[in-house]
MISE-983077 format. One line per 4 residues: number of its first residue (from 1); their letters; for each residue x negated, y, z negated of N, C-alpha, C. Coordinates in pm, whole numbers, plus 50000, padded with zeros to 5 digits. Layout:
! MISE-983077
NUM) a) X Y Z X Y Z X Y Z ~ ...
! end
This chain:
! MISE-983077
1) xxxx) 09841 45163 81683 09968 45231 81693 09998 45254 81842 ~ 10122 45243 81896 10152 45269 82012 10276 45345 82013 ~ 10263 45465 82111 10350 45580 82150 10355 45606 82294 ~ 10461 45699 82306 10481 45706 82469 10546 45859 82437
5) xxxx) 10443 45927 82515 10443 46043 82533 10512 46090 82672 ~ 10596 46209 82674 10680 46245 82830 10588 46355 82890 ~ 10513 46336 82991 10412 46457 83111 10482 46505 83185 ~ 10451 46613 83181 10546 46779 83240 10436 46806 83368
9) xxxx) 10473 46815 83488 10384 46866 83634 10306 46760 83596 ~ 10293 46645 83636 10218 46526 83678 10224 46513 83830 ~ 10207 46619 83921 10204 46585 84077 10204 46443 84161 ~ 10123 46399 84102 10095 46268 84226 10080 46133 84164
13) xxxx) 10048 46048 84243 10060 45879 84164 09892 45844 84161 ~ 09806 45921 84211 09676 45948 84251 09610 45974 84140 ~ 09656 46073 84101 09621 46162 83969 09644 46114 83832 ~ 09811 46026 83839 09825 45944 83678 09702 45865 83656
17) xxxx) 09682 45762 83821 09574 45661 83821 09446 45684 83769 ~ 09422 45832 83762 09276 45894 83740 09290 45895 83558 ~ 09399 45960 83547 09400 45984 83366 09434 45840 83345 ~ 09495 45770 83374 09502 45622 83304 09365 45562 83304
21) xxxx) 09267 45586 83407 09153 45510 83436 09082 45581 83314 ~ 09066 45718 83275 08971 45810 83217 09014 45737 83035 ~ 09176 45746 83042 09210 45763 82913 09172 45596 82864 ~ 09155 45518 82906 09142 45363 82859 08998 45339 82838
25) xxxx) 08922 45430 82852 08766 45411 82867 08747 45497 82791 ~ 08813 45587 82660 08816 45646 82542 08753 45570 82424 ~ 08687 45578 82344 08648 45456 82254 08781 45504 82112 ~ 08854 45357 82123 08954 45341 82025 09076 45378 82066
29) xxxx) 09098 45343 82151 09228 45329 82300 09187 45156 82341 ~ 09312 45076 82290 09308 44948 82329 09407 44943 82417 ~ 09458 45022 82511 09549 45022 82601 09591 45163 82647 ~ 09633 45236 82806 09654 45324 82811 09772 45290 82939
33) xxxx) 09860 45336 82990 09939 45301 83120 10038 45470 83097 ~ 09967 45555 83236 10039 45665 83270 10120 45629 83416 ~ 10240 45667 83426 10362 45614 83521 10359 45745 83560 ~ 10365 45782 83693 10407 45900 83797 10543 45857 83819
37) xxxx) 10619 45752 83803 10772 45746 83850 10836 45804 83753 ~ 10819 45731 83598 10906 45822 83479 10811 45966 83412 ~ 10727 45969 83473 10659 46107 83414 10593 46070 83272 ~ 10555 45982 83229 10558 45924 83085 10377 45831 83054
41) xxxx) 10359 45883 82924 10218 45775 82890 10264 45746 82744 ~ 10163 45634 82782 10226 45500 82683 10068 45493 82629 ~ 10043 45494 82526 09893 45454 82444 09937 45393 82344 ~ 09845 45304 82310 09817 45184 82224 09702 45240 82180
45) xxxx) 09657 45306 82048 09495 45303 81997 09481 45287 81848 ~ 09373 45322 81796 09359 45308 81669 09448 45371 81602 ~ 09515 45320 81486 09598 45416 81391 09475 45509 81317 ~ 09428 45472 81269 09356 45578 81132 09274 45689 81236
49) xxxx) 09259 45665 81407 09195 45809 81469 09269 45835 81583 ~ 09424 45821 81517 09503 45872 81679 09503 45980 81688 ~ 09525 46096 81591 09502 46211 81605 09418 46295 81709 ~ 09290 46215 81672 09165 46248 81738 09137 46172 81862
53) xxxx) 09195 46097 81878 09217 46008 82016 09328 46103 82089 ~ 09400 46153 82034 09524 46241 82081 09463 46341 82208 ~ 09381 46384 82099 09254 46493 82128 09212 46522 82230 ~ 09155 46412 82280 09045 46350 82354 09151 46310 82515
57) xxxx) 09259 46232 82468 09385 46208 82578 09402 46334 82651 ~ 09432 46440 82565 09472 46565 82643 09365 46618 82682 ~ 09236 46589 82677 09146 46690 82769 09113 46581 82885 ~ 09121 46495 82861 09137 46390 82993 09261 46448 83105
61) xxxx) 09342 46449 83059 09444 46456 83163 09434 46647 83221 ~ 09392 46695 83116 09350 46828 83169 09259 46854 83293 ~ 09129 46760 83250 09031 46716 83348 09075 46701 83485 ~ 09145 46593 83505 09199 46534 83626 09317 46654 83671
65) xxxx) 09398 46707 83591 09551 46821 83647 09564 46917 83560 ~ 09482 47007 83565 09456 47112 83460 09634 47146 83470 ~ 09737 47152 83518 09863 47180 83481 10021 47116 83476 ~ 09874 46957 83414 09997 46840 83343 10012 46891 83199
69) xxxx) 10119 46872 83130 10131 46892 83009 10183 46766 82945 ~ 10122 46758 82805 10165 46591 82738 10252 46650 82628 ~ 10373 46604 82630 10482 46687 82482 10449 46559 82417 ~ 10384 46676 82325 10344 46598 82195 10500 46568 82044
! end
């Protein structure tokens, strides 16, 4: 399944690079691409554990900018 989620305080182009790098190395994420120009992430992962891949996305990007937000 693939969705594209809109990130709220994504500061830098530094920082998407870090959660795109973190979030694609998720097991059951066959694709991840976070954009600092439109503020926006795009995932491609398993349907039957996106939920839980969801999960896992947002403590990644927490990791790297504890005050990005992903509107779910």
């Amino acid at each position: 399944m693939k969705k594209t989620y809109k990130l709220v305080d994504l500061d830098c182009a530094n920082c998407a690079r870090k959660m795109q790098d973190a979030i694609s190395k998720l097991d059951g994420v066959n694709d991840a691409t976070v954009s600092f120009m439109t503020q926006k992430l795009t995932i491609d992962a398993d349907d039957a554990r996106f939920d839980d891949i969801m999960r896992d996305v947002v403590r990644c990007i927490r990791r790297v900018e504890p005050d990005c937000e992903v509107v779910l």
